[in-house]
PDB file of N, CA, C and O in Angstrom:
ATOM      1  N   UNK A   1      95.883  72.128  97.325  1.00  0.00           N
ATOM      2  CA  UNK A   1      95.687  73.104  96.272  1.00  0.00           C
ATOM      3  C   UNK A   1      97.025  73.371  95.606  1.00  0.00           C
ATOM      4  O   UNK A   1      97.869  74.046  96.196  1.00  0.00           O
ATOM      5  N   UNK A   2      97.257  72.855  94.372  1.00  0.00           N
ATOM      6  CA  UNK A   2      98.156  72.856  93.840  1.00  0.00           C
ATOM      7  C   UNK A   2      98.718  74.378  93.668  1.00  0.00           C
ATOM      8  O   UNK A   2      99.706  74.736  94.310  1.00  0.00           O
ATOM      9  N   UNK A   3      98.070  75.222  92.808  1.00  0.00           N
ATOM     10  CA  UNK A   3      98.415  76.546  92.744  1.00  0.00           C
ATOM     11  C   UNK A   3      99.114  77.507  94.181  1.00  0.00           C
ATOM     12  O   UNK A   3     100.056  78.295  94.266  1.00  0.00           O
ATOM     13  N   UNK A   4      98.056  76.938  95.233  1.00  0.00           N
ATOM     14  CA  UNK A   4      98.921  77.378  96.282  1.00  0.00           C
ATOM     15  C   UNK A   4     100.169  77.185  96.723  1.00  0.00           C
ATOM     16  O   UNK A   4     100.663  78.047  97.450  1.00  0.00           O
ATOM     17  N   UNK A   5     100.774  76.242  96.436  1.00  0.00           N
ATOM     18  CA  UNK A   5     101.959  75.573  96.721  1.00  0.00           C
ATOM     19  C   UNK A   5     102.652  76.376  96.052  1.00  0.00           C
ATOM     20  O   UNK A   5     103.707  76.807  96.516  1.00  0.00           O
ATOM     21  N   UNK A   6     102.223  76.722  94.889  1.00  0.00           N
ATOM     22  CA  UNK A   6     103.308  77.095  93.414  1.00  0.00           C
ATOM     23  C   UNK A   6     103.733  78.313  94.090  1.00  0.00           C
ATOM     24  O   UNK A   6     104.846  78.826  93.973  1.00  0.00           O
ATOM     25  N   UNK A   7     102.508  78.856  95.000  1.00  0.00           N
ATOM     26  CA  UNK A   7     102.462  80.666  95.046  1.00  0.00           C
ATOM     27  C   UNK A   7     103.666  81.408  95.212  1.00  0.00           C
ATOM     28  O   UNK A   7     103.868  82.463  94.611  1.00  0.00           O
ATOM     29  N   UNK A   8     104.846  80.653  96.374  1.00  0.00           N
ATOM     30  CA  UNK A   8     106.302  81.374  97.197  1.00  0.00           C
ATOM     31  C   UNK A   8     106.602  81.497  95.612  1.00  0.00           C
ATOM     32  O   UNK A   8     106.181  82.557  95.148  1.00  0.00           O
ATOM     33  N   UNK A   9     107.140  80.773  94.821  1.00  0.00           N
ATOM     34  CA  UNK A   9     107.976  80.976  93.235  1.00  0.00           C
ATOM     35  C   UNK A   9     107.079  81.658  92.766  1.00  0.00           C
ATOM     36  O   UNK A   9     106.329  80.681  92.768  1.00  0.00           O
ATOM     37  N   UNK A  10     106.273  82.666  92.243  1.00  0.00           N
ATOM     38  CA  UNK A  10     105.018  83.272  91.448  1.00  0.00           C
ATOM     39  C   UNK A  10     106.118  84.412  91.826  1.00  0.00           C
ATOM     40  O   UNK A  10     107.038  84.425  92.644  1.00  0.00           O
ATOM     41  N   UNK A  11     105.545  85.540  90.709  1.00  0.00           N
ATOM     42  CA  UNK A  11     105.850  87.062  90.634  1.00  0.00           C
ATOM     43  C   UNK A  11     105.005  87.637  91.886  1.00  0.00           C
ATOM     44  O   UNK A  11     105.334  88.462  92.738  1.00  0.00           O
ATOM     45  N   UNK A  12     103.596  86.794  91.675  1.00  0.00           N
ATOM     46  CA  UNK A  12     102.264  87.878  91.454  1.00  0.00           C
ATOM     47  C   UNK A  12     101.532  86.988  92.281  1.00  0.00           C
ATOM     48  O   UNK A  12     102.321  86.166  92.747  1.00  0.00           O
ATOM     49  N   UNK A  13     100.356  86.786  92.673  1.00  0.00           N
ATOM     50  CA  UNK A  13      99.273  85.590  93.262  1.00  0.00           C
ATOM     51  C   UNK A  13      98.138  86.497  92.968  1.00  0.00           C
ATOM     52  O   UNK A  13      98.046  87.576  93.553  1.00  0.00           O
ATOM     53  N   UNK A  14      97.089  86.028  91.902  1.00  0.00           N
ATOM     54  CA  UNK A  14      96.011  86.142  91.661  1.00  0.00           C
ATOM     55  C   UNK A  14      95.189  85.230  92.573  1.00  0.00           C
ATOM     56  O   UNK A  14      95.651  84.089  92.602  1.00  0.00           O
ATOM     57  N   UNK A  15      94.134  85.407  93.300  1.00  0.00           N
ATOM     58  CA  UNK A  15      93.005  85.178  93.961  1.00  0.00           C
ATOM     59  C   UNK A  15      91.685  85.746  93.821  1.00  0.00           C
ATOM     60  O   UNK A  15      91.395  86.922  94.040  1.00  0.00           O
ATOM     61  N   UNK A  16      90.738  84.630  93.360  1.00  0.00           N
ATOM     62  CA  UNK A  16      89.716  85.250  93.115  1.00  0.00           C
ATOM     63  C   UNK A  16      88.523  83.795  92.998  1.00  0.00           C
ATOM     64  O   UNK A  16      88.729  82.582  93.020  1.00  0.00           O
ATOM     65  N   UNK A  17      87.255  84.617  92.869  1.00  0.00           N
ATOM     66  CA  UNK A  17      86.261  83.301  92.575  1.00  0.00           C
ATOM     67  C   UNK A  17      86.604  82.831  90.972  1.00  0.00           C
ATOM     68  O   UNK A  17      87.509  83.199  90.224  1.00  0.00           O
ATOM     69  N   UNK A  18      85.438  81.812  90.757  1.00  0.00           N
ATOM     70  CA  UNK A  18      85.357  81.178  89.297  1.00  0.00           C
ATOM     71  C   UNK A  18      85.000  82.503  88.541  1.00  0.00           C
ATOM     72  O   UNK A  18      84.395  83.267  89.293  1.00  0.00           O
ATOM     73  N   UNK A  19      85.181  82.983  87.346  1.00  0.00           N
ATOM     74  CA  UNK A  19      84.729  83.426  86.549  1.00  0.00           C
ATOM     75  C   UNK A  19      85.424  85.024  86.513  1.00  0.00           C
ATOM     76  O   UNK A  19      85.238  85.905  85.675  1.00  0.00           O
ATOM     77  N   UNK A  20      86.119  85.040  87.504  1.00  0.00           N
ATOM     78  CA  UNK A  20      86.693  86.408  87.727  1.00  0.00           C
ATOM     79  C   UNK A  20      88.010  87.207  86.731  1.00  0.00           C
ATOM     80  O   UNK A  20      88.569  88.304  86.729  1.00  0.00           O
ATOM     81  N   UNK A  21      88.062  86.341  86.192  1.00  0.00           N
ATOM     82  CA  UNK A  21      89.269  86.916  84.648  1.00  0.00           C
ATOM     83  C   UNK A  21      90.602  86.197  85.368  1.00  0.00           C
ATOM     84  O   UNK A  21      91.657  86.450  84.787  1.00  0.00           O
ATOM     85  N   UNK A  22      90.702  85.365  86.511  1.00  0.00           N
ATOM     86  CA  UNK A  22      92.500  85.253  86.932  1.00  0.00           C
ATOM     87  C   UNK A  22      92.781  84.225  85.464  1.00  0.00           C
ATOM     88  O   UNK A  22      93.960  84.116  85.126  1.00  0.00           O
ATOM     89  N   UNK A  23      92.061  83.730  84.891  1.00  0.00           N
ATOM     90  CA  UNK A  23      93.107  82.539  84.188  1.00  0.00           C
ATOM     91  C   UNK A  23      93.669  83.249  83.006  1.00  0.00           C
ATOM     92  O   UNK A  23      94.793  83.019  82.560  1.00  0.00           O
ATOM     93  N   UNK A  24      92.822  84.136  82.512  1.00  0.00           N
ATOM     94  CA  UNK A  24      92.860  84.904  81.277  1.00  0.00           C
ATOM     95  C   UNK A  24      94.706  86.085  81.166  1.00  0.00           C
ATOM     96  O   UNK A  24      95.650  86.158  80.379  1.00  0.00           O
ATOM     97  N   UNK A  25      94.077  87.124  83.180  1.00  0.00           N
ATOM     98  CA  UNK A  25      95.171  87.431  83.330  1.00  0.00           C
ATOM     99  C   UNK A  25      96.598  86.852  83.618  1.00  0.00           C
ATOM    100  O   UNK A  25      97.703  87.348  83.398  1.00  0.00           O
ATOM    101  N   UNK A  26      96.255  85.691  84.158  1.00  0.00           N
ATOM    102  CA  UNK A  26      97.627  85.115  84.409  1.00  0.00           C
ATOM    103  C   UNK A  26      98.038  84.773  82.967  1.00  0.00           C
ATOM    104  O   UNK A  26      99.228  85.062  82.843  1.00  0.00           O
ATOM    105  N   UNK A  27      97.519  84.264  81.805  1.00  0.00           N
ATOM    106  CA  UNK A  27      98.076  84.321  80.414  1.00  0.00           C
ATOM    107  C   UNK A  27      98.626  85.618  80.039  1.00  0.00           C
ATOM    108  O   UNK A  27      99.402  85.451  79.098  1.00  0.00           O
ATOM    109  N   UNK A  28      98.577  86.362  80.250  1.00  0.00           N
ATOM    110  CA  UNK A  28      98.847  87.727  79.570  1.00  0.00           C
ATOM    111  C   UNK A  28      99.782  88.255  80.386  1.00  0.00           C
ATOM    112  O   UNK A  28     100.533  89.104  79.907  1.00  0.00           O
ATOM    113  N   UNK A  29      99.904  87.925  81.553  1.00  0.00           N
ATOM    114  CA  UNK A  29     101.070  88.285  82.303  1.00  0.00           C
ATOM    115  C   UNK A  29     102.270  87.152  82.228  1.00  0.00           C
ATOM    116  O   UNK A  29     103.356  87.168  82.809  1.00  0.00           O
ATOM    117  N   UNK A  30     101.816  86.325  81.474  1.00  0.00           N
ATOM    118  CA  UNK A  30     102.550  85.170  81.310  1.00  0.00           C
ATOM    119  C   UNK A  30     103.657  85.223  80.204  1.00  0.00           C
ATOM    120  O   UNK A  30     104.813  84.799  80.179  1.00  0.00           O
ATOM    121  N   UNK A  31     102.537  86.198  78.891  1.00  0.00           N
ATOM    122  CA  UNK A  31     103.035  86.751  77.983  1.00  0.00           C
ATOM    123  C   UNK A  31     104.296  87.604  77.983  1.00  0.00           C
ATOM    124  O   UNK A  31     105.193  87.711  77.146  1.00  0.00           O
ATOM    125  N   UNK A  32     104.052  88.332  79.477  1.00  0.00           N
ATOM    126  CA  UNK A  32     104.597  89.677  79.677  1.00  0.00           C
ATOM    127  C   UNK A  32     105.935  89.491  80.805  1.00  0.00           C
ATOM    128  O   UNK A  32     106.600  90.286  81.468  1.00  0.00           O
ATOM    129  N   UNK A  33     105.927  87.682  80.589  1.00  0.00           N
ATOM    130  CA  UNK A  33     107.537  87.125  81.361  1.00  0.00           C
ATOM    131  C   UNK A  33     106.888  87.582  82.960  1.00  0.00           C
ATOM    132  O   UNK A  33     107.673  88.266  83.616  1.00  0.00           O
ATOM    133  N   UNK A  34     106.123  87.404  83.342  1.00  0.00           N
ATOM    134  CA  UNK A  34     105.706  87.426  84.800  1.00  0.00           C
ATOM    135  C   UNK A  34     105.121  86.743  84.890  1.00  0.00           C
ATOM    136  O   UNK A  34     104.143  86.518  84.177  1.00  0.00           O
ATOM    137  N   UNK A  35     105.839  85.587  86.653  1.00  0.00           N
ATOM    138  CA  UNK A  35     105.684  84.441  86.798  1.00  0.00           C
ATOM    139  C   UNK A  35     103.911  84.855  87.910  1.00  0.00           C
ATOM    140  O   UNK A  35     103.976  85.531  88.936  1.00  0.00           O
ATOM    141  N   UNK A  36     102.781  84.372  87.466  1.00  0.00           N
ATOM    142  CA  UNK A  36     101.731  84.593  87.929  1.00  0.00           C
ATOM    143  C   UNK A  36     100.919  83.132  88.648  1.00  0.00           C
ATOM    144  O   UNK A  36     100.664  82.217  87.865  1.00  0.00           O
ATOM    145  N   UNK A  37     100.601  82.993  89.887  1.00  0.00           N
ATOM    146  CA  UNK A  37      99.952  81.770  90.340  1.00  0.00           C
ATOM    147  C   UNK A  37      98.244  82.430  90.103  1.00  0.00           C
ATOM    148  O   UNK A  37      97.882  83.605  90.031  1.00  0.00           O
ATOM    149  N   UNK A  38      97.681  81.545  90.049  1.00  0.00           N
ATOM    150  CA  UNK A  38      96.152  81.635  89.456  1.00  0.00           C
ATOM    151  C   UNK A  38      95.458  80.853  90.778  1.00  0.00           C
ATOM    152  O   UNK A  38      95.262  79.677  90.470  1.00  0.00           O
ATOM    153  N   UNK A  39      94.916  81.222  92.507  1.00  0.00           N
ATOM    154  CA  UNK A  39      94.423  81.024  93.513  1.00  0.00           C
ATOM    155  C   UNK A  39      92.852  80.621  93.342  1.00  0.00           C
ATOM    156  O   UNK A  39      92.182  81.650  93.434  1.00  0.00           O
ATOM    157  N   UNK A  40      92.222  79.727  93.172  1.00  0.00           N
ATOM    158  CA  UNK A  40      90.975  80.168  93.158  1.00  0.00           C
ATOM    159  C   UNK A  40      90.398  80.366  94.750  1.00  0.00           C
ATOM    160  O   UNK A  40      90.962  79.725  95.637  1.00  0.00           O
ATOM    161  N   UNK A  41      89.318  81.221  95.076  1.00  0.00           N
ATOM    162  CA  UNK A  41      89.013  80.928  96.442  1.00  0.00           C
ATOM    163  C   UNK A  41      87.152  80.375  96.062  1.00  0.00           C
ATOM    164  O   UNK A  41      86.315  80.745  95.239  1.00  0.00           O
ATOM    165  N   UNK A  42      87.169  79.566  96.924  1.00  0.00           N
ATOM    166  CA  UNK A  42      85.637  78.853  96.592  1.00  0.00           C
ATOM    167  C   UNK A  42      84.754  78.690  97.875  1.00  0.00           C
ATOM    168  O   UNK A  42      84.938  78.256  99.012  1.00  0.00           O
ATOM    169  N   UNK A  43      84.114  79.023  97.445  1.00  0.00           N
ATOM    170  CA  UNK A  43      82.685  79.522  98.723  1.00  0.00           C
ATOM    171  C   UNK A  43      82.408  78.323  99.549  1.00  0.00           C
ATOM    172  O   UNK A  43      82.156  77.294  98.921  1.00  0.00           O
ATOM    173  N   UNK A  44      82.410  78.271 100.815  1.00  0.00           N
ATOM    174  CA  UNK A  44      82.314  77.409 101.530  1.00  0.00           C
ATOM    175  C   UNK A  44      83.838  76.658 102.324  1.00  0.00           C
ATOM    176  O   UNK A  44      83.927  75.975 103.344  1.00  0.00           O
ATOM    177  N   UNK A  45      85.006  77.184 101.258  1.00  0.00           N
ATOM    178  CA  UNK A  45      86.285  76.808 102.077  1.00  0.00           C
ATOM    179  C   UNK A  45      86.626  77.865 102.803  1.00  0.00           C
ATOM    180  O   UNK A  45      86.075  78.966 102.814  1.00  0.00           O
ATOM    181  N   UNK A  46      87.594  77.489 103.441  1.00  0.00           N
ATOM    182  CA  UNK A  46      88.369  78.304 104.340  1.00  0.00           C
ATOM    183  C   UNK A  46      89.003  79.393 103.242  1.00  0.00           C
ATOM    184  O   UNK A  46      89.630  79.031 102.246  1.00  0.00           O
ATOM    185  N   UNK A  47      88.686  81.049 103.655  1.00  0.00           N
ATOM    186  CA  UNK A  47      88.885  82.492 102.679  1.00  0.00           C
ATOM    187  C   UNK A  47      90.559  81.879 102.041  1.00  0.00           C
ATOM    188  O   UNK A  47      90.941  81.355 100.995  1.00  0.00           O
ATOM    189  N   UNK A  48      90.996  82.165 102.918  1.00  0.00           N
ATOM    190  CA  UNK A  48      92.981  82.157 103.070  1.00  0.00           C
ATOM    191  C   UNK A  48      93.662  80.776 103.052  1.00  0.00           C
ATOM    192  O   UNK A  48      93.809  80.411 104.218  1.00  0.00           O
ATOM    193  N   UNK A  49      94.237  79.670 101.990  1.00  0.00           N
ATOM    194  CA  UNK A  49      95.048  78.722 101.990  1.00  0.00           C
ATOM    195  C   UNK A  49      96.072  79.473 102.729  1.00  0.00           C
ATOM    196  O   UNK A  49      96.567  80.578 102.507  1.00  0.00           O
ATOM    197  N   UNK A  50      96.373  78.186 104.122  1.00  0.00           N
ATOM    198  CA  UNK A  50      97.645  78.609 104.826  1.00  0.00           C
ATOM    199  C   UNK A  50      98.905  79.360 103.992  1.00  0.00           C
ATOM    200  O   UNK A  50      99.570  80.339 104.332  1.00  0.00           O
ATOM    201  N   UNK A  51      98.982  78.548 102.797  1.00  0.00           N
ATOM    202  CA  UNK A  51     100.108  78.804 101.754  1.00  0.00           C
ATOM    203  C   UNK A  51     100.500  80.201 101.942  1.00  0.00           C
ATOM    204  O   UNK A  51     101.517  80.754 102.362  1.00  0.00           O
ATOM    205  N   UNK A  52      99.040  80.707 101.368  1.00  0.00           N
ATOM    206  CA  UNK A  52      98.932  81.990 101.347  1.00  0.00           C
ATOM    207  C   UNK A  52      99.594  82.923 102.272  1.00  0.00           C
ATOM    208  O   UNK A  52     100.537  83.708 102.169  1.00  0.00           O
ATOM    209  N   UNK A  53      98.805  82.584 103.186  1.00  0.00           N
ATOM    210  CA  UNK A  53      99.121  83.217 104.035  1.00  0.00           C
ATOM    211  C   UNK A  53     100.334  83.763 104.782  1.00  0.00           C
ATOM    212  O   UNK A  53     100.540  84.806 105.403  1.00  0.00           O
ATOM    213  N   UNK A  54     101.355  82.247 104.382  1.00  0.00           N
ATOM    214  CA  UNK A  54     102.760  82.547 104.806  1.00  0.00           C
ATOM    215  C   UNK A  54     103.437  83.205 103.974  1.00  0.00           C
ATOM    216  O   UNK A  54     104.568  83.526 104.341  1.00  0.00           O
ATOM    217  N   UNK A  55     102.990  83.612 102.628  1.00  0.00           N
ATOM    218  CA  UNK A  55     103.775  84.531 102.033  1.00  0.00           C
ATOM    219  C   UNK A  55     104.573  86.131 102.740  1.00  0.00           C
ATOM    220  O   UNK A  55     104.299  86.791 103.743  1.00  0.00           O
ATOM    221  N   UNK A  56     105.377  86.256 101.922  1.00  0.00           N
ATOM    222  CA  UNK A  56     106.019  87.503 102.626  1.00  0.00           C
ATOM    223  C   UNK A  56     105.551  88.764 102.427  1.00  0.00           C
ATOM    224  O   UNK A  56     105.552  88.801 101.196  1.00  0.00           O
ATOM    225  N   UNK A  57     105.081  90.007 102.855  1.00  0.00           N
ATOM    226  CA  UNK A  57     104.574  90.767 102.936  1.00  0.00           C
ATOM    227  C   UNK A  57     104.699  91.818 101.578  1.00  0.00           C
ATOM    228  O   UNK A  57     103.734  92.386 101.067  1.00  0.00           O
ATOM    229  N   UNK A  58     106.101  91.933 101.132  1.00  0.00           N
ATOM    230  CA  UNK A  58     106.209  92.106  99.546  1.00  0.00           C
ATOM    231  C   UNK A  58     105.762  91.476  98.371  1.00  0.00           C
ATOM    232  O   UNK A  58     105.799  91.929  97.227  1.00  0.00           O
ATOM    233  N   UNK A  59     105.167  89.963  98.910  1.00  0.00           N
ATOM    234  CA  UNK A  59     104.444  89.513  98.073  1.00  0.00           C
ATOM    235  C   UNK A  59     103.403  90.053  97.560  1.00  0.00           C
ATOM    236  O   UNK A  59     102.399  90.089  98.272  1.00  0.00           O
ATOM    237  N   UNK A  60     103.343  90.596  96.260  1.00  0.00           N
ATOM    238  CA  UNK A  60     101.978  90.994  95.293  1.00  0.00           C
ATOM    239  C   UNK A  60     100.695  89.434  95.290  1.00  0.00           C
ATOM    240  O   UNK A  60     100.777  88.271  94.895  1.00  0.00           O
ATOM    241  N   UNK A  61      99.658  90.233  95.931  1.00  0.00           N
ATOM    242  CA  UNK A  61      98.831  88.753  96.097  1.00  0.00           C
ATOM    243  C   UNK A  61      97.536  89.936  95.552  1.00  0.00           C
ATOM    244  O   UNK A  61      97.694  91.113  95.878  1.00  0.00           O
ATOM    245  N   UNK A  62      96.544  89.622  94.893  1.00  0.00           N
ATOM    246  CA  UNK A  62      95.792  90.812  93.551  1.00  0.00           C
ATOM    247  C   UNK A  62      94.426  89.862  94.000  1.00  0.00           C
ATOM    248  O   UNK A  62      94.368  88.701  93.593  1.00  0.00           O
ATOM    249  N   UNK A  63      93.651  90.263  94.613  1.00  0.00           N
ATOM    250  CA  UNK A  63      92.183  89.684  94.652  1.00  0.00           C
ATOM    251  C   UNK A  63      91.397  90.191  93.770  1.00  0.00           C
ATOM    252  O   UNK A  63      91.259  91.414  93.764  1.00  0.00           O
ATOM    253  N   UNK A  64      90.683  89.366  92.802  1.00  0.00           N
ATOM    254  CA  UNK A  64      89.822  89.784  91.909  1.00  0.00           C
ATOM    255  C   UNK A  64      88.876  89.453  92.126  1.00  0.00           C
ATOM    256  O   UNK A  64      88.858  88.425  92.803  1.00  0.00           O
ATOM    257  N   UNK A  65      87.405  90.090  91.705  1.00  0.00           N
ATOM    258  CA  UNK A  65      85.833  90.200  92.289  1.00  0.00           C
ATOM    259  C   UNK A  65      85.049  90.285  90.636  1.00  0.00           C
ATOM    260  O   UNK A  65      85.430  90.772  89.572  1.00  0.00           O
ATOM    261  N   UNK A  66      84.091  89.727  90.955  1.00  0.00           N
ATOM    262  CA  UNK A  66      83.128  89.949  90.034  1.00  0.00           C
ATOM    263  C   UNK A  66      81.738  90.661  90.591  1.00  0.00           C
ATOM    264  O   UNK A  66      81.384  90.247  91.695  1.00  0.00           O
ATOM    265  N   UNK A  67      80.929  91.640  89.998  1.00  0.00           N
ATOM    266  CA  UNK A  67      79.967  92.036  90.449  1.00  0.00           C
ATOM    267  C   UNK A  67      78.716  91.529  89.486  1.00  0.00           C
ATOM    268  O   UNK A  67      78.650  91.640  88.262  1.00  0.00           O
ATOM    269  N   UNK A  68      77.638  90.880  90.482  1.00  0.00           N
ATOM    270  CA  UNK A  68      76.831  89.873  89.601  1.00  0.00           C
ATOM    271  C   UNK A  68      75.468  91.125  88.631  1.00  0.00           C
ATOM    272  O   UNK A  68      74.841  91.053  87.574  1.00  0.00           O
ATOM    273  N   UNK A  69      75.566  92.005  89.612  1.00  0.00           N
ATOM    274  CA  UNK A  69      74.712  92.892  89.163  1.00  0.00           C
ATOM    275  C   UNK A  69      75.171  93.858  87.415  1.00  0.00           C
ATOM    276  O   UNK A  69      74.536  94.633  86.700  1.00  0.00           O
ATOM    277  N   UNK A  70      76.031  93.487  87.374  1.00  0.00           N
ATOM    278  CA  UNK A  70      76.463  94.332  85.707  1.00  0.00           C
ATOM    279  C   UNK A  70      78.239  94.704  85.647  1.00  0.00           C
ATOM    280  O   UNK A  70      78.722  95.251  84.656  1.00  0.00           O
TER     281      UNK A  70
END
């Protein structure tokens, strides 16, 4: 997973399913000179890329959700 790799250099780590706004926000924070990785997590893999995981605890990592109901 490419993005994961990127994540240690990122400001920020967005994680989230398909459709959840990360690509949109990572443009706009992109805008806003903040270095943003765009995580997707996809149903059926493992929740947490190791990557992830080894990040450092000050790491900003932002899970985004969609609710299908409205």
């Amino acid at each position: 997973m490419a993005a994961a790799r990127r994540a240690p250099r990122a400001d920020v780590v967005l994680a989230g399913v398909s459709r959840s706004g990360k690509s949109a926000t990572c443009f706009y924070l992109a805008y806003q000179g903040v270095k943003a990785a765009n995580v997707p997590l996809v149903p059926g893999q493992p929740g947490c890329p190791p990557e992830l995981a080894a990040l450092p605890k000050e790491r900003g990592v932002i899970g985004l959700w969609v609710n299908p109901a409205g």
